[in-house]
N, C-alpha and C positions, 0 to 999 in steps of 0.2 A: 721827431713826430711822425718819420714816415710810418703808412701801413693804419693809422690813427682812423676812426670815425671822422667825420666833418664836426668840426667843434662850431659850440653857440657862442654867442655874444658876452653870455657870463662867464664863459669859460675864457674866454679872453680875455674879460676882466678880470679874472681872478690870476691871471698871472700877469697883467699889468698891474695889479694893485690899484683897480680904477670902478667906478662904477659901472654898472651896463649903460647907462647912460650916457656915459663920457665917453662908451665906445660906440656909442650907434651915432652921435652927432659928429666923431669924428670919420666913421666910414661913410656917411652920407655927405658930409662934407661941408655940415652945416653954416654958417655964417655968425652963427653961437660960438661955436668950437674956436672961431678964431678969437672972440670977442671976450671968451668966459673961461675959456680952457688954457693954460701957461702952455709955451711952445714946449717945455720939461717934460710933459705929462701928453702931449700932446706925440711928442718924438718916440717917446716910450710906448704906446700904443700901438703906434704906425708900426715899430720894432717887432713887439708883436706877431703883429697881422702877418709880415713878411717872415718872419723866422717861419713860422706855422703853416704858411699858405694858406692861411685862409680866404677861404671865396665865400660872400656875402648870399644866402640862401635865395635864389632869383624870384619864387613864388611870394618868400614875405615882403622882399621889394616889390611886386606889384601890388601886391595888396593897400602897400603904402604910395605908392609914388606914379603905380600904374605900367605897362611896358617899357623895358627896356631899350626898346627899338635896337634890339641886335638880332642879325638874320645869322644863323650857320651855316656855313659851308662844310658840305665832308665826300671826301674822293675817295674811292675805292682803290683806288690808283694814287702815288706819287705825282701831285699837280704840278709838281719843276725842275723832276729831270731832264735834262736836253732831249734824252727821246720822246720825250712826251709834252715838254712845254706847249709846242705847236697845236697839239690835239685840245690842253684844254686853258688857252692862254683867252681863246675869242671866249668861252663861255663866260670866264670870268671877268672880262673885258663889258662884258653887255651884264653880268651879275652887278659890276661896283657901279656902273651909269646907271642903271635902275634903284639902284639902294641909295646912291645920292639924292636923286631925283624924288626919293621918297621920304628921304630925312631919317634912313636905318643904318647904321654900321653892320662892319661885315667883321665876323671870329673865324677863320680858318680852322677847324679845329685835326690839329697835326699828333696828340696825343691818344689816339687809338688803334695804339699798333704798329707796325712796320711793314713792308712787304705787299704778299700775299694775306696778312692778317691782319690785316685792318677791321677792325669792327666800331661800328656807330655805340654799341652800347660793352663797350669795354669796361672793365673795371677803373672806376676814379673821373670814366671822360664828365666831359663839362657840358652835355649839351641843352643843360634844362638854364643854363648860363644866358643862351640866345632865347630868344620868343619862338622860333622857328628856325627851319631847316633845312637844306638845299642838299640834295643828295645827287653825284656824278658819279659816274663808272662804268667801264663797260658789262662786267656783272656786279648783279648783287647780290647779299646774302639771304637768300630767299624766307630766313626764318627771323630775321630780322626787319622784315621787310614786313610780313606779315603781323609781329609787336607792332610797325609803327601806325598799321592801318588799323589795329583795335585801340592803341593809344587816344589820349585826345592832346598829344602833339601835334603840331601844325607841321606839315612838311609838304615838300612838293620836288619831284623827280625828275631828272631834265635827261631827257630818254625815252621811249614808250618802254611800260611796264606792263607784265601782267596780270590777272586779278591775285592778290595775295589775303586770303582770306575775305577780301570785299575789294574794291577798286581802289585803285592807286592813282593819286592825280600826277599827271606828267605834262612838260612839253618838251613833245619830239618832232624829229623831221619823218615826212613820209617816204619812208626808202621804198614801202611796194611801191606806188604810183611811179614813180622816180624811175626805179628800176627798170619797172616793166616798161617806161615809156624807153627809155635806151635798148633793149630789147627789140622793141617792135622799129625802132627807129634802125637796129642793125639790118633787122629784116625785110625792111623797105629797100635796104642798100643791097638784096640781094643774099646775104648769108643768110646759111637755113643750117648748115651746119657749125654749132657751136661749143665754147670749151668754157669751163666754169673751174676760177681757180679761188678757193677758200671753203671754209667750212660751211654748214648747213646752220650752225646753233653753235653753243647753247643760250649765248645770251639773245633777248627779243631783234637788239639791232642787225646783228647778222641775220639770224631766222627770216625778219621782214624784208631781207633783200633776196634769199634762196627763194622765198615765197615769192615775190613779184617776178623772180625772173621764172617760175615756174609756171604761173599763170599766164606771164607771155609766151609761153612755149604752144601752150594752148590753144592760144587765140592766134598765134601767126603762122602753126604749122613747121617751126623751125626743130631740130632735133639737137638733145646734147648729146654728144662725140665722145665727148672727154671731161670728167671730172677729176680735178686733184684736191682734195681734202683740205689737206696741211699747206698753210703757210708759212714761208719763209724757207723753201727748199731752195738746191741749189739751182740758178738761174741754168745751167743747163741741161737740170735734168725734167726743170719747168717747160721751158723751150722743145726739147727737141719729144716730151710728150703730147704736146699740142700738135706739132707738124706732123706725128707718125698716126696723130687721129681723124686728120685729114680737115679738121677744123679751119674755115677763114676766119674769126673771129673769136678771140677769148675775154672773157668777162672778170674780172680782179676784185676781192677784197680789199687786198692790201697794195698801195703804192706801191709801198717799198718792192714789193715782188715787181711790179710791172715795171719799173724804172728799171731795176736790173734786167730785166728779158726783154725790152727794149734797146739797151745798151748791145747787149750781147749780140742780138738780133741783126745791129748796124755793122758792127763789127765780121758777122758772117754775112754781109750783103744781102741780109733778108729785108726786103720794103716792108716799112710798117706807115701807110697802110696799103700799099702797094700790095703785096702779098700776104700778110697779115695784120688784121685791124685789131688794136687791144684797146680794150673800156676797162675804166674805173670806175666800181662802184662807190664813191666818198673816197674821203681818205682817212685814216684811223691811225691809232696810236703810236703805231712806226714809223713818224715823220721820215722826211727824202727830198732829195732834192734833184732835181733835173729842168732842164731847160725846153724839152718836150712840154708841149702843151697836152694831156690827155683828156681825152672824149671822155667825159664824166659827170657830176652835179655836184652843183656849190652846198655844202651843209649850210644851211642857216645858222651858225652857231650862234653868237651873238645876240641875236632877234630871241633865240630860247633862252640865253640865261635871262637878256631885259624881261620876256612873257614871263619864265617861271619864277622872278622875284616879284613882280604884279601881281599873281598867281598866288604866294605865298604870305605877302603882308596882308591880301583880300580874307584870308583863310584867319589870319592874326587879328585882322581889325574886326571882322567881322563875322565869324565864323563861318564861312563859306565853308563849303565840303571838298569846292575845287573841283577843276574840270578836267580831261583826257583833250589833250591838244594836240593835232601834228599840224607843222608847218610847213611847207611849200620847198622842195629843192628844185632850185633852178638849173635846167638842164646849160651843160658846157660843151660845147659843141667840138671846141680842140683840133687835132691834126692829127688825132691814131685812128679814125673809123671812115672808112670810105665803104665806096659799092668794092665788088670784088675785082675788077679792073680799072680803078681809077682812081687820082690823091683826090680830096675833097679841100675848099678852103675851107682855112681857118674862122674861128666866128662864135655868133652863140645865136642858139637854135631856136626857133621860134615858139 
């Protein structure tokens, strides 16, 4: 049957040798079915359904029965690779305690692609299966993104997004605020010259944190020295461009970078933060591990999947249009960023 249109009720019927009737009371599950229908007839149809794949058309079930109360989930990314589990194990941590608490199941939906090709509207995917829809990643497919804002699917993005044809409801953390506030808090300690390791874009999360820390650049008078682009280079050729720029303080996209140039750092007897103070800005999808506490801010993760499944069943039950949300990162105050002569405690910053 692969490759088939989505077959109807009758057509099921007709290869069960059954009425349409005797197929709909038994895909709904009726309490007839069990009472009127021989388990013979009843085994034969279920056969069926599963030889075929067939999936139950979700718009005629509401029509009949009302919502499904099933939210979607879909990642642009591999949500359980080990590199990645850590980045989005809290979202969905705070996604299934909101969906419980709401009385919604959750569909993962893992059939749109592999990779880099993952698309929400693939050929065959299921997602008019859920009521609604819960989109992560760190980019998205921006022509995609734009179908689902003229759609009148219900969805809601947990990220800040930008306008795609009309407004995208999101909830995200505010990395400008955030940023900048680490920024100005470097600047208080005295650095004025500083080093910036990650990209500028292209997706909005990165963007918003080039952007805040540019703004603080602004407002405190401080100067960047030295930018590296690309992340994930080699930790000494991260290293030893930071020192040859004269930089006291370099600013991290990614953990994973700072863990390694921290490492290396100790290893050539450079204080950090002694002689070099390194900030984290979040930490992202190349989980790491180290026993450094680093000067950075907590993502809210959790708080955003609870908000944007609130956010998304408000949209389902009620048609909301949904709202542009950022939420609060709390600064971490750590043991990599001191004045420029001095360790600072450990702690979290006021």
């Amino acid at each position: 049957m692969a490759g088939r249109k989505r077959l109807t009720q009758i057509e099921i019927a007709k290869l069960a040798g059954v009425s349409q009737a005797t197929v709909s009371l038994v895909l709904n599950g009726a309490r007839t079915a069990l009472e009127r229908i021989p388990a013979e007839t009843r085994e034969r149809v279920q056969k069926v359904i599963d030889e075929t794949g067939y999936v139950a058309d979700p718009i005629a079930r509401r029509m009949v029965k009302g919502l499904n109360r099933i939210l979607g989930v879909f990642t642009y990314e591999p949500a359980f690779p080990s590199a990645q589990a850590d980045f989005f194990t809290p979202f969905l941590l705070g996604i299934e305690e909101a969906a419980q608490q709401l009385n919604y199941d959750l569909l993962l939906l893992t059939s749109a692609g592999v990779g880099n090709n993952r698309k929400i509207f693939s050929e065959g995917n299921r997602l008019r299966i859920a009521d609604g829809c819960l989109i992560l990643g760190r980019e998205f497919d921006r022509n995609e993104l734009t179908r689902l804002v003229s759609d009148d699917y219900p969805f809601v993005a947990i990220g800040r997004r930008d306008d795609a044809g009309g407004p995208v409801p999101f909830v995200g953390g505010d990395y400008i605020a955030s940023t900048c506030a680490l920024v100005e808090r470097a600047a208080s300690l005295g650095h004025s010259k500083l080093a910036y390791i990650g990209p500028q874009g292209p997706s909005e999360s990165i963007a918003d944190r080039w952007r805040g820390f540019e703004v603080a650049l602004s407002a405190t008078g401080a100067m960047l020295v030295h930018h590296m682009a690309k992340v994930n280079r080699p930790a000494d050729e991260i290293l030893d461009s930071i020192l040859a720029s004269g930089a006291t303080a370099a600013f991290f996209i990614e953990l994973a970078d700072a863990v390694r140039v921290e490492a290396l750092a100790r290893q050539r007897k450079i204080s950090v933060p002694g002689d070099l103070s390194m900030v984290v800005l979040g930490s992202h999808i190349r989980a790491s591990r180290s026993s450094v506490r680093f000067t950075s801010y907590d993502i809210p993760r959790e708080e955003m999947g609870r908000q944007a499944t609130a956010m998304l069943v408000r949209r389902i039950e009620t048609g909301d249009e949904g709202d542009q949300l950022l939420l609060k990162c709390e600064l971490v105050e750590g043991e990599t960023l001191g004045s420029v002569s001095s360790i600072p405690a450990t702690g979290r910053m006021n």
